[in-house]
C-alpha positions as CSV (number, residue, x, y, z in Angstrom):
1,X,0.0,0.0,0.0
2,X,1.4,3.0,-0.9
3,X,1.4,5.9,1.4
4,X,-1.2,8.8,1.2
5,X,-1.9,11.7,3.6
6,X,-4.9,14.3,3.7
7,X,-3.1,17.0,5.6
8,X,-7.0,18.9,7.1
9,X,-8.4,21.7,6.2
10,X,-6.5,25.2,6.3
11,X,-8.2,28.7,6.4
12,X,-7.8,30.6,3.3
13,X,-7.6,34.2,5.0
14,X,-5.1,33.2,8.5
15,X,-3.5,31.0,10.1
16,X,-4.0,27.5,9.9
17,X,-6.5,25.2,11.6
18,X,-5.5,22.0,13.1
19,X,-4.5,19.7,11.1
20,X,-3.0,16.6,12.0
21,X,-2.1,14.0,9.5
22,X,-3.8,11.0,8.9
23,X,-3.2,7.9,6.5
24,X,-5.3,6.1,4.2
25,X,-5.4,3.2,1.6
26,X,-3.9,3.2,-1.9
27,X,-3.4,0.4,-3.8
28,X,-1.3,0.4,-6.9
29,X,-1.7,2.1,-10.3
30,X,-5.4,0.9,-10.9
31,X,-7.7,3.9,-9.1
32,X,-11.0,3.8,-7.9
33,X,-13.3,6.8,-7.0
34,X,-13.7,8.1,-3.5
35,X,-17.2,5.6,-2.8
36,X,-15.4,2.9,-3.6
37,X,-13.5,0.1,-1.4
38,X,-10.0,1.4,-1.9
39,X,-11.0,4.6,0.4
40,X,-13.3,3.0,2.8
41,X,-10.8,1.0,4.1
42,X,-8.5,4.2,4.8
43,X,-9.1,6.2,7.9
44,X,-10.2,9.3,6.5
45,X,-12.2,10.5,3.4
46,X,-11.5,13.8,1.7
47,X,-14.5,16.0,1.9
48,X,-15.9,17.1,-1.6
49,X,-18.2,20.4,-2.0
50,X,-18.0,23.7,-3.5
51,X,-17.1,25.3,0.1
52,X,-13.2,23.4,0.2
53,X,-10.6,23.4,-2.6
54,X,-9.2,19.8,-2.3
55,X,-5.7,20.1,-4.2
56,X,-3.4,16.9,-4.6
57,X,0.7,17.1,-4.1
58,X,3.8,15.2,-3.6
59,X,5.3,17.0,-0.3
60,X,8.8,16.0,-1.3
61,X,9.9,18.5,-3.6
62,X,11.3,21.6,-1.9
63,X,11.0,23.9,-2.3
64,X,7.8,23.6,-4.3
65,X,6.2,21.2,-1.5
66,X,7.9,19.8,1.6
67,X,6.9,18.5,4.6
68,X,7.8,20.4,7.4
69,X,7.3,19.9,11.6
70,X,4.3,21.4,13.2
71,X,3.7,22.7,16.4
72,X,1.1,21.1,18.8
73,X,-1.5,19.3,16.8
74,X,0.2,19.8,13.6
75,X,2.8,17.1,13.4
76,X,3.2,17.9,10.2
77,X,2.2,20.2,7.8
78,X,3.2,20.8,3.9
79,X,4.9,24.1,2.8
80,X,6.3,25.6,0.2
81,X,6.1,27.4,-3.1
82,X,3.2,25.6,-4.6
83,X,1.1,25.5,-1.5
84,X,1.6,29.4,-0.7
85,X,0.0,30.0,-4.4
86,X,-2.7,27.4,-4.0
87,X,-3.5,29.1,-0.6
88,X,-3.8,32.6,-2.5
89,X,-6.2,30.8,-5.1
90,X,-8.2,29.4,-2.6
91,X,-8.5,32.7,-1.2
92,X,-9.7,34.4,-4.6
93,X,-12.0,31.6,-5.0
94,X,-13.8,31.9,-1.6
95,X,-13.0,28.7,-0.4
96,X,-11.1,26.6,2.3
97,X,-7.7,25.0,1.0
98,X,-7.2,21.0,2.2
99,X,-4.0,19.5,0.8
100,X,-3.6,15.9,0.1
101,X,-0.5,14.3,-0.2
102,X,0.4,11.6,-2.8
103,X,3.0,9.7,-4.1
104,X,4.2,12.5,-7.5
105,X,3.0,8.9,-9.9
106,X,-0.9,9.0,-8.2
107,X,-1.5,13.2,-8.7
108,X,-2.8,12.5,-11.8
109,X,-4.7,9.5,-11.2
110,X,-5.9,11.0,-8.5
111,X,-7.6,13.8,-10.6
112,X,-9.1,11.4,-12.9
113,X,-11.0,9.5,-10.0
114,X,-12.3,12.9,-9.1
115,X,-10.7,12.9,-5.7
116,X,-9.6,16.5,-6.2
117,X,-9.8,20.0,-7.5
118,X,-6.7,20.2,-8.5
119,X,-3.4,19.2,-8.7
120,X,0.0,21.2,-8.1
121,X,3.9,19.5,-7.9
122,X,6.3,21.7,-10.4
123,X,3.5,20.1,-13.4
124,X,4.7,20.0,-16.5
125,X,1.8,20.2,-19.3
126,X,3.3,17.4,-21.5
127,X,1.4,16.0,-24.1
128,X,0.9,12.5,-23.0
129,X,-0.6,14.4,-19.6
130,X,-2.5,16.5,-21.7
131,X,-4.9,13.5,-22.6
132,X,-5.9,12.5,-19.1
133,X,-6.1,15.8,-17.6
134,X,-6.8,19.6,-18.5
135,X,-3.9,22.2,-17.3
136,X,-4.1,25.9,-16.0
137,X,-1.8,28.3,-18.0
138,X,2.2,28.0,-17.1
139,X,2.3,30.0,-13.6
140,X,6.5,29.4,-13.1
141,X,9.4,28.7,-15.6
142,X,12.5,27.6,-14.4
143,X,16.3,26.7,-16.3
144,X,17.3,23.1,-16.1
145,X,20.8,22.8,-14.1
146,X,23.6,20.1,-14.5
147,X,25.1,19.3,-11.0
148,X,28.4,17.3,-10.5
149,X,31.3,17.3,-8.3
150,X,32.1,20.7,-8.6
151,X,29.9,21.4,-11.6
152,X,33.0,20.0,-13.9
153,X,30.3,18.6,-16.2
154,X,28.7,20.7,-18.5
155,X,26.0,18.9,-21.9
156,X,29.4,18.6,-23.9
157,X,30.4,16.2,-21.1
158,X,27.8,14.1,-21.2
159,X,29.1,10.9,-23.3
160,X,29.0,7.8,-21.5
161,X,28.0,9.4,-18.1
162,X,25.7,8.3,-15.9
163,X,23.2,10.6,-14.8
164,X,20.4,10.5,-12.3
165,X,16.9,12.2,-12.3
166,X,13.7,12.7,-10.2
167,X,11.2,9.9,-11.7
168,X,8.7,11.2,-14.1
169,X,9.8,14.8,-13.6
170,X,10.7,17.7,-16.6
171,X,14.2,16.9,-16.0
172,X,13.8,12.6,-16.8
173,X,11.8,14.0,-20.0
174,X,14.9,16.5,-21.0
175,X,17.7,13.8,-20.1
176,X,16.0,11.3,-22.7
177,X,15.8,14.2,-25.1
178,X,19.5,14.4,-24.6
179,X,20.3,11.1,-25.2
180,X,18.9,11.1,-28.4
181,X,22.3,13.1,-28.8
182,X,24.5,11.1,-26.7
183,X,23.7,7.7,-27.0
184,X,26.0,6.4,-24.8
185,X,24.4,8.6,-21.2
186,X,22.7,6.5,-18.7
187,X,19.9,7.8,-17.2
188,X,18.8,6.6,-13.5
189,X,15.2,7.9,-12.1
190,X,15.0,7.9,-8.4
191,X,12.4,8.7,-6.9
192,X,13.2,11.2,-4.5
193,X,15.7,13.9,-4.5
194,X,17.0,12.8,-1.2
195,X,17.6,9.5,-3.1
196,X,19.1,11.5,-6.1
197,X,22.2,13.7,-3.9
198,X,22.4,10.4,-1.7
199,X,23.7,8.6,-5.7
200,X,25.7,11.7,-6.5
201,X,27.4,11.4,-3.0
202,X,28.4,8.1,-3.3
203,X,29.3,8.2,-7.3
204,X,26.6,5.7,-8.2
205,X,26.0,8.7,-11.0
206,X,28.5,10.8,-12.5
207,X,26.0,13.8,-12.5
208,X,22.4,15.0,-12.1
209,X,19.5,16.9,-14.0
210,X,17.8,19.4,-12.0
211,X,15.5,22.2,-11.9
212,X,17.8,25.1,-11.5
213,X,16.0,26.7,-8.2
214,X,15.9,23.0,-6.9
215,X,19.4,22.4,-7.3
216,X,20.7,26.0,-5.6
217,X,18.8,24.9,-2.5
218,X,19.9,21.6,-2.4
219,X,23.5,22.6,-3.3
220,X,23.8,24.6,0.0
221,X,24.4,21.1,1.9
222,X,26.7,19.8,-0.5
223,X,29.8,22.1,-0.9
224,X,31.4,19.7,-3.0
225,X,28.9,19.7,-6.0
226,X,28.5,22.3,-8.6
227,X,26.3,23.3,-11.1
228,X,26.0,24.7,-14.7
229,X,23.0,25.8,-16.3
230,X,21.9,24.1,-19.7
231,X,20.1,24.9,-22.1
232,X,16.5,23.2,-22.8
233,X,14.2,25.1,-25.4
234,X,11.5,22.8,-25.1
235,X,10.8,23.4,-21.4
236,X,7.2,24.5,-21.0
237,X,7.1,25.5,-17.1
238,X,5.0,24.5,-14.5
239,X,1.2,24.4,-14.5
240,X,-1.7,23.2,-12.5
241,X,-4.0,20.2,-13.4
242,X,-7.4,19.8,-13.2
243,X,-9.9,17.3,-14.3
244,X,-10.9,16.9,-17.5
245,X,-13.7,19.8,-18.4
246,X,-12.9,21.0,-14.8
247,X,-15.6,24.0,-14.4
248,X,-12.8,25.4,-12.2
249,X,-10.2,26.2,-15.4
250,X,-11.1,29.9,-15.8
251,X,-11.4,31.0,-12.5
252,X,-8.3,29.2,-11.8
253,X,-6.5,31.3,-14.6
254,X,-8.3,34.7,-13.7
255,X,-6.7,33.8,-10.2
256,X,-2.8,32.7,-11.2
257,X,-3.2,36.4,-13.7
258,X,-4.4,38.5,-11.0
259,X,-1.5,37.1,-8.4
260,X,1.0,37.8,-11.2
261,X,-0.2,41.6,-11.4
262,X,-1.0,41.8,-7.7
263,X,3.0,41.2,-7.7
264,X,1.9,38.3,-5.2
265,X,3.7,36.1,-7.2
266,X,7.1,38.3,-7.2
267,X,7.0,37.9,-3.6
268,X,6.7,34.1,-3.4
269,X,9.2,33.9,-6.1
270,X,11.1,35.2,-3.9
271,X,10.7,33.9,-0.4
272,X,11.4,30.6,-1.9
273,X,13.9,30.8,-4.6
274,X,16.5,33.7,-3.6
C-alpha cells in the first residue's frame, strides 16, 4: 500500500487550523473513485463540496512542497512554493484550501477518479498528460541545471555518463531528449531527490538533472557539488492540473493572472527561490 496523507483543512484568509495527518489506503496504479472500497478502508475521506478546494501534491519537492514539523497538533504540515499560491487561489476563489498528499506517480490518477480539484507539484503540461487531464496556464518557468562534483560537467560532457533524475519529472523527460544526442548517457530515475544527492554522494551517478531553483537549495548542503545551467528550449514550465472539463479552469486562470499583477507572485518567487 502506498502511502497517502490528507493533511486537514486550512483557512484561506489566516492561520491554519488544526490539522493533523492521517493515512489512508492506496493500492497500486489501478484507481478507484472516493465511494469505492479502496478509500473505505482508509481512515479518512477527503470532503468534496464547493465550500473546500481539495488540491493533490507530492510533499517531497522543496521547495515547491515539503513537509515540514508542526507545532502542537500539527505534526506535520506541507509548505512551500506551490502551496503558498494554492492558498492565495483558494482565497480568490472563496474557499477553504485541504491539501492531500500523494505519491508524484498517483497526482494524476488522482484527478481522474475525481478525488480533487486540483493538482499542483512543479507540473509539467506534456502532451501524454495533456490526454488524461486539462492544465491551467504555465504560472512558473525555471532553467534546467547540471550538477556534478564541482559542476565540472557541463552537456558537452555528457558521453557515456551516468546521470540521475527525479522519476517522471521535466528533468527525466529533457535527459532522454538528450540522449537522443548522446547515445552512450545512462539515465537513473529515483524517486526522491534525497535518493538522487544520496547517488551523486556516493558516485553511483556521475552527474544530475535538475531544476535550476531546486538544485541552488539543495547545493547549499553539499559544498562539494556544482552546477552549470543548460540549455532546454522545449521546457514549458509549471502548470496546474485539473480534471478533465474542470468547471474550475477559468477562475483558476483569472486567479494565477491577477497574483501575477498583484505582484503576489514576485513575492513568493522570492521567499522561496532567492
Amino acid at each position: 500500500m502506498k502511502r497517502r496523507r490528507f493533511l486537514g483543512r486550512l483557512a484561506v484568509g489566516g492561520l491554519a487550523l488544526p490539522a493533523a495527518s492521517m493515512a489512508f489506503g492506496s493500492c497500486g496504479a489501478s484507481r478507484s473513485s472516493p465511494k469505492d472500497d479502496d478509500l473505505a478502508e482508509g481512515a479518512a475521506t477527503v470532503v468534496r463540496n464547493r465550500k473546500t478546494l481539495v488540491v493533490a501534491t507530492s510533499a517531497n519537492y522543496p521547495p515547491y512542497e515539503a513537509l515540514a514539523a508542526g507545532a502542537g497538533a500539527e505534526s506535520e504540515q506541507i509548505v512551500g512554493f506551490d502551496i503558498d499560491l494554492v492558498r492565495l487561489i483558494a482565497e480568490r476563489l472563496g474557499r477553504e484550501l485541504s491539501v492531500v498528499d500523494l505519491e508524484f506517480d498517483e497526482l494524476i490518477p488522482a484527478l481522474e477518479a475525481d478525488e480533487a480539484d486540483l493538482a499542483i507539484a512543479a507540473l509539467e503540461p506534456t502532451r501524454s498528460r495533456k490526454q488524461r487531464v486539462d492544465f491551467s496556464d504555465i504560472y512558473y518557468r525555471s532553467q534546467q541545471a547540471l550538477v556534478s562534483l564541482d559542476g565540472y560537467l557541463d552537456s558537452r560532457d555528457l558521453s557515456y555518463q551516468t546521470i540521475g533524475v527525479r522519476a517522471s519529472s521535466g528533468q527525466a523527460r529533457f535527459a532522454n531528449r538528450l540522449s537522443e544526442n548522446y547515445p552512450n548517457i545512462d539515465v537513473v530515475p529515483y524517486d526522491t531527490l534525497d535518493e538522487l544527492f544520496k547517488a551523486l554522494e556516493i558516485g553511483a551517478v556521475e552527474a544530475a538533472i535538475l531544476e535550476a531553483n531546486i538544485a541552488e537549495t539543495r547545493l547549499q548542503d553539499y559544498p562539494d557539488l556544482g552546477l552549470r545551467i543548460v540549455q532546454d528550449d522545449q521546457s514549458k514550465g509549471s502548470a496546474i492540473a485539473l480534471p478533465k472539463n474542470s468547471p474550475l479552469r477559468q477562475s483558476l486562470n483569472d486567479a494565477i493572472s491577477e497574483i501575477k499583477s498583484s505582484g503576489e507572485m514576485d513575492q513568493l518567487i522570492d521567499k522561496w527561490f532567492s
